[in-house]
C-alpha positions, 0 to 999 in steps of 0.5 A, a space after each residue: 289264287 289259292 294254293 295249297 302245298 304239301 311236304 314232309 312224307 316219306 318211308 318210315 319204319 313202323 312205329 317212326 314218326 313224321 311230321 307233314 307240312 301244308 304250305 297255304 297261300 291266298 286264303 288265311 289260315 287263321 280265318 279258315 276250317 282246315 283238313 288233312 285227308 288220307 288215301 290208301 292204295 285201293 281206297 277212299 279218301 278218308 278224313 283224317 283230322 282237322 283244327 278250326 281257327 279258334 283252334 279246336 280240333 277233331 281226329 278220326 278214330 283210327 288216329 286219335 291220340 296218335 296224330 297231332 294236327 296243328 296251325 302256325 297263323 303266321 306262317 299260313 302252314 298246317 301241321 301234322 305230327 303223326 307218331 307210333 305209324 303203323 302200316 295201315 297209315 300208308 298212304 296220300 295225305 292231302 290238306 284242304 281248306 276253303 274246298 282247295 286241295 294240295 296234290 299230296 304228299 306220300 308216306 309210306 310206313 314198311 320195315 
């Protein structure tokens, strides 16, 4: 059974950092295309960055040089190293791979 499981938001000053977590289990990571996603209070789910298994990777605009996507073939964990947040970052972060999605997990970025 595929399982996806994030970690790792939280409330976070702007400009802080913060690193999610997407525990994987049922499918392997290295074998997969793998996605986080976002979705802000009122809006839609917007793609936020994803890495493929040779490990080539793709970043929205609005993150690009900010964020930091990342795998651990070992672990079957999917990273997210989101530095320099600003409030328009606040929102569900989700990963998703072999159409599978995790609940999400929320960050919050306020003074």
């Amino acid at each position: 059974q595929v399982q996806l499981t994030e970690s790792g938001g939280g409330l976070v000053q702007p400009g802080g950092s913060l690193r999610l977590s997407c525990a994987t289990s049922g499918f392997a990571v290295s074998s997969a295309r793998m996605f986080w996603y976002r979705q802000a209070p009122g809006k839609g789910r917007e793609w936020v960055a994803d890495i493929t298994p040779g490990l080539r990777t793709d970043y929205a605009d609005s993150v690009k040089g900010r964020f930091t996507i990342s795998t651990d073939h070992a672990k079957n964990m999917v990273y997210l190293q989101m530095n320099s947040l600003n409030a328009e970052d606040t929102a569900v972060y989700s990963c998703m791979g072999r159409q599978n999605w995790g609940k999400g997990t929320l960050v919050t970025v306020s003074s």
